[in-house]
SEVEXGU-622717 format. One line per 10 residues: for each residue x, z, y of C-alpha. Coordinates in pm, 1 decimal. Layout:
BEGIN
X Z Y | ...
end
This chain:
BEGIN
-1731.6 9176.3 7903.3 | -1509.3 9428.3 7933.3 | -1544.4 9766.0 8077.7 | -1325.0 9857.8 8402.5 | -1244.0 10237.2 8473.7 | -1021.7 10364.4 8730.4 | -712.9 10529.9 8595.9 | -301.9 10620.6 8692.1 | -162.1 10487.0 8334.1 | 151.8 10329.3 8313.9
24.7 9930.1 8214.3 | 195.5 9558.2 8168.6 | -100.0 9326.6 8164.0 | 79.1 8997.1 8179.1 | 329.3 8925.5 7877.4 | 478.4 8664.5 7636.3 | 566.2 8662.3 7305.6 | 735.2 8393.9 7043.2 | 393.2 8284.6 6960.2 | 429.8 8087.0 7286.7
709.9 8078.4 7537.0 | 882.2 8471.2 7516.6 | 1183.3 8595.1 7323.3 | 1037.1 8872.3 7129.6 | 757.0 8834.8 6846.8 | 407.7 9010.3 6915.3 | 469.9 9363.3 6699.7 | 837.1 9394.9 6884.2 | 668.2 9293.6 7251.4 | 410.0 9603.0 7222.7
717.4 9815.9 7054.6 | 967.5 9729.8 7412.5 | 644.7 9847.4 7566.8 | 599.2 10150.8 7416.6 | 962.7 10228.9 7447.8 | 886.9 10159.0 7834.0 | 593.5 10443.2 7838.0 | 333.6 10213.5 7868.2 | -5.7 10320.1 7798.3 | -230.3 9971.6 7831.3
-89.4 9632.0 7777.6 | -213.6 9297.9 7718.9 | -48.3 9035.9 7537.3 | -142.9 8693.8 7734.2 | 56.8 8408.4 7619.7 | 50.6 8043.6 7699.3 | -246.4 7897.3 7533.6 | -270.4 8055.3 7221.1 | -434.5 8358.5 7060.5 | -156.6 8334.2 6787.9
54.8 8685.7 6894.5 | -326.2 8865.5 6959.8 | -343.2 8997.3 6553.2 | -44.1 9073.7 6517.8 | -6.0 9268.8 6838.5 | -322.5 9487.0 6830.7 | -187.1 9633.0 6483.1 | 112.2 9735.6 6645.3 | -14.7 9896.1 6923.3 | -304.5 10067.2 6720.6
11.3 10226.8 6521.3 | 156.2 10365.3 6812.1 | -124.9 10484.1 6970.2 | -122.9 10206.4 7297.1 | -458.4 10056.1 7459.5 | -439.9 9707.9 7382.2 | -633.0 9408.6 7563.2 | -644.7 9061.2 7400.1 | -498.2 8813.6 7654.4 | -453.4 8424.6 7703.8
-256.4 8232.4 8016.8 | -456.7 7959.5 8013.2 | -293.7 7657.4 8189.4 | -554.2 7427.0 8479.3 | -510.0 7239.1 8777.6 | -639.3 7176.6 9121.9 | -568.6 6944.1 9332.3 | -250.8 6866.7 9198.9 | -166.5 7264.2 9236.7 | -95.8 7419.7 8884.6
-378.1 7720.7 8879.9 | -323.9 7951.1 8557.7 | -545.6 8156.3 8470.4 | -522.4 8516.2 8285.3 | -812.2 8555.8 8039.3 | -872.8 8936.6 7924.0 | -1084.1 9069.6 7621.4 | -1105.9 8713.1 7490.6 | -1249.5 8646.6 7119.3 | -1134.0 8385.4 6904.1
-1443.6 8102.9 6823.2 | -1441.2 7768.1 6761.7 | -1439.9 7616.6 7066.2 | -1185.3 7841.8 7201.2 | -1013.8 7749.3 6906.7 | -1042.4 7367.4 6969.7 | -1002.1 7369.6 7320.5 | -646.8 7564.7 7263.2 | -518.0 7352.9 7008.6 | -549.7 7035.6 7221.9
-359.0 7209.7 7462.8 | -98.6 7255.0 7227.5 | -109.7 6925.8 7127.7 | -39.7 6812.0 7480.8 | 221.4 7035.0 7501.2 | 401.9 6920.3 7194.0 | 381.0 6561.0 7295.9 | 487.5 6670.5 7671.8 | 815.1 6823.3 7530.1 | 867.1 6498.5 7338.7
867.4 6303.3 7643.1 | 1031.1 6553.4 7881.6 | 1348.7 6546.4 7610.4 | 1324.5 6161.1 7631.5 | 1433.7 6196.0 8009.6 | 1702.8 6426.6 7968.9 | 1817.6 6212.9 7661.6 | 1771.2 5928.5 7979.4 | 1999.1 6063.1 8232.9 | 2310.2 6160.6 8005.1
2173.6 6512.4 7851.7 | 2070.1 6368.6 7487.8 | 1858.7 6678.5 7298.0 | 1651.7 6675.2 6973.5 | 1312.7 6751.2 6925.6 | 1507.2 7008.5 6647.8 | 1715.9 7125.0 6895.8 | 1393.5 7295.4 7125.9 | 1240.0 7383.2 6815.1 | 1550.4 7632.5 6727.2
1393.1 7848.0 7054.6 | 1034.3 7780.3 7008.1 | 967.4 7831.5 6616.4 | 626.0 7807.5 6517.1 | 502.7 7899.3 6848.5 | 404.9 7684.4 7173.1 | 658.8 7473.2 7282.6 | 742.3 7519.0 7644.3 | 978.2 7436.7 7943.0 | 1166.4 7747.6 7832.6
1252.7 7664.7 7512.2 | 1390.7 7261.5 7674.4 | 1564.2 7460.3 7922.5 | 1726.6 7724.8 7674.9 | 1807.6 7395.6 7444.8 | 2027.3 7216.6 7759.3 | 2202.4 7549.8 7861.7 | 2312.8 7583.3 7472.1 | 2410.9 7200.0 7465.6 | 2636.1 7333.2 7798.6
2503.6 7042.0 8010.1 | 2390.5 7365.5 8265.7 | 2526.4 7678.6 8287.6 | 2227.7 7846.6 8424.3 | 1850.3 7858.8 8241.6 | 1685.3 7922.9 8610.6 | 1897.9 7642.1 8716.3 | 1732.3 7356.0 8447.8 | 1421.9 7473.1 8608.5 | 1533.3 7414.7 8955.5
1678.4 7077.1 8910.3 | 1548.7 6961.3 8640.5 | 1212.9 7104.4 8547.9 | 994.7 7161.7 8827.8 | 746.0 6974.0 9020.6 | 885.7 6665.5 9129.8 | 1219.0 6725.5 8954.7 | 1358.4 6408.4 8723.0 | 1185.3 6554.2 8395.1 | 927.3 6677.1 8538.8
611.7 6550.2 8306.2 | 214.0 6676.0 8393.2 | 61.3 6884.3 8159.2 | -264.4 6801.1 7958.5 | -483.7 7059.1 8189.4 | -840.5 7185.4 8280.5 | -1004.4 7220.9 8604.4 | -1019.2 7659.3 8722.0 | -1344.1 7625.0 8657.1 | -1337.3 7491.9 8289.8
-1051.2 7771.1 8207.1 | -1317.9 8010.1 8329.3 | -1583.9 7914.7 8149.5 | -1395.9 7878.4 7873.7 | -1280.4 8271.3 7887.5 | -1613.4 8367.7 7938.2 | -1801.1 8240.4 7693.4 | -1507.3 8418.9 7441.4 | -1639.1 8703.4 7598.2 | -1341.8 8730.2 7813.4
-1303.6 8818.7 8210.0 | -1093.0 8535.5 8417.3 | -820.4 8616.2 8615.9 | -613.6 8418.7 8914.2 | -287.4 8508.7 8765.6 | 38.1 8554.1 9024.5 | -124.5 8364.4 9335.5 | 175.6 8365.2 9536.8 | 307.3 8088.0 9325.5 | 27.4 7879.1 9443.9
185.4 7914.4 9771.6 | -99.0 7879.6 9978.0 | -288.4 8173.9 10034.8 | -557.7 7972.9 10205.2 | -602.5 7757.6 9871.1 | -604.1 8079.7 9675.9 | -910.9 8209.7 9912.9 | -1062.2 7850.1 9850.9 | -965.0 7856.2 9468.1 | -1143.5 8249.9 9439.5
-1514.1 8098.1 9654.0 | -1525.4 7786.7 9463.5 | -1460.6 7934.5 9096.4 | -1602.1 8290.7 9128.8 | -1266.2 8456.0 8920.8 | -1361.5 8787.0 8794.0 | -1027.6 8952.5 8940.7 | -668.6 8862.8 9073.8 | -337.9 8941.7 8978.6 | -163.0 9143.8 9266.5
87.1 9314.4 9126.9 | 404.9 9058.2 8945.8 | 741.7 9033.8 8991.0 | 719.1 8759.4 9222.9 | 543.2 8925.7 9462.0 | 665.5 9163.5 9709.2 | 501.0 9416.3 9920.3 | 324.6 9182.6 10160.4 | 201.4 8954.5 9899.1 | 62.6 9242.7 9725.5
-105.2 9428.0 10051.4 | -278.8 9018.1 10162.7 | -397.3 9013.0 9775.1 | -528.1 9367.1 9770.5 | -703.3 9245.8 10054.8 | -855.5 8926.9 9884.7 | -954.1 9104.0 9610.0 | -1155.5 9375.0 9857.9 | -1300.0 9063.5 10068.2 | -1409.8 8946.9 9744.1
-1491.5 9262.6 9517.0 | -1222.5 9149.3 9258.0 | -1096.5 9370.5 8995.4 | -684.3 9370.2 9014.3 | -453.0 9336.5 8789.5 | -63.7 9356.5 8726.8 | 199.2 9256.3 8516.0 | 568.6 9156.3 8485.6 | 512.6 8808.2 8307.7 | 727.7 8945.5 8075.3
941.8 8615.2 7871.9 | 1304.4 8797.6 7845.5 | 1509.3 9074.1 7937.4 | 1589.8 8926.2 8289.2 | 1199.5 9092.6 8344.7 | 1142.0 9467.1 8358.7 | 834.4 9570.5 8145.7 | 625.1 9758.0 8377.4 | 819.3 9734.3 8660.8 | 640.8 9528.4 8915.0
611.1 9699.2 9244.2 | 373.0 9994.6 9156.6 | 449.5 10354.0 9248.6 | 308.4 10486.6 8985.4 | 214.3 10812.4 9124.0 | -10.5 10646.4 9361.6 | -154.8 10373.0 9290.1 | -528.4 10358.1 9106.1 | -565.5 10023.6 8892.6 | -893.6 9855.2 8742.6
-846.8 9917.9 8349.7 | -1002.0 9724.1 8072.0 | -1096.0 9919.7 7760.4
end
């Protein structure tokens, strides 16, 4: 379990690398960081431990606290829940339980390019694979794969129209229940939290989400969330004695490392060492 301690240090704990969905490899994610003046950072990509190695040697180099992170992806009640695990050890079932994940992933992006390929926006498997690599495929790299093909100008846009919840290419993950994602992060030795709850966009559900599955903490500071969301999920995590949490979600240059709607100067965050 890890260790919290109260301190005012710079931190990004919510960030993506190649080894899933982000632009930049692990070593070059914790390098942008240190250009930033971060001090603690956590590396949590989607489903995968893959960037976690190669990460931690980078930041022990340059002299950065580093946290081993996953994003792990559940579900409830139809409402996509993801969950940020922190100070999580690789083991065998953590191992497994990631890999089928993947899997599902893999054969989701087969059948999400199917659609486009069905209403008039014909992609290759080879053609998302040019943005994901070796890592997790992801919406991203579909989206990033139609916007080079020229069928939309926009990447947010793909998402929008085509991507989304209820959107014509839409396809369901392979998912977990909160409360299997938790388990799962703490028996890896790992602490669970309810990562960016305003895009659950019920705050009641998140209250109901935090009773029923006992998170360890909750994500209140994120791009997507503005002054009010973070002073009702300050709150929470008071009603609740949560530890908190911040980060930019970090995929590409559009997001700001650090830059998430702390001052700073002010603000005391929970720390994991």
């Amino acid at each position: 379990m890890l260790q919290i301690m109260s301190e005012k240090k710079p931190f990004d704990l919510h960030m993506h690398t190649t080894a899933s969905d982000g632009v930049y490899s692990p070593a070059e994610m914790v390098r942008k960081g240190h250009e930033a003046g971060l001090k603690l950072i956590a590396i949590t990509d989607h489903d995968t431990l893959a960037g976690i190695e190669e990460g931690k040697a980078e930041a022990e180099k340059l002299g950065i606290t580093f946290i081993s992170g996953v994003e792990i992806s559940t579900k409830y009640e139809g409402i996509s829940v993801d969950i940020l695990g922190y100070g999580v050890t690789s083991n065998a079932r953590l191992n497994d339980v990631l890999l089928s994940l993947r899997d599902g992933r893999e054969d989701r992006a087969l059948r999400i390019i199917q659609k486009f390929n069905d209403i008039g926006m014909p992609i290759t498997m080879e053609d998302v694979l040019e943005f994901s690599g070796k890592g997790v495929i992801a919406r991203p790299h579909i989206a990033r794969a139609i916007v080079k093909k020229g069928y939309v100008n926009e990447y947010q846009k793909v998402f929008d129209d085509y991507l989304a919840d209820g959107k014509p290419c839409c396809i369901d993950k392979v998912i977990l229940t909160p409360q299997e994602g938790i388990e799962l992060i703490r028996e890896s030795g790992g602490v669970a939290v309810l990562a960016h709850p305003v895009l659950i966009g019920d705050d009641e559900l998140v209250g109901r989400l935090i009773e029923e599955n006992h998170f360890d903490g909750i994500e209140v500071w994120h791009r997507k969330q503005d002054f009010n969301d973070q002073k009702r999920y300050m709150e929470m995590a008071q009603q609740y004695g949560l530890m908190t949490t911040g980060g930019s979600d970090f995929h590409t240059d559009e997001h700001k490392l650090g830059q998430f709607g702390i001052n700073w100067n002010e603000i005391i965050v929970d720390r994991g060492a």
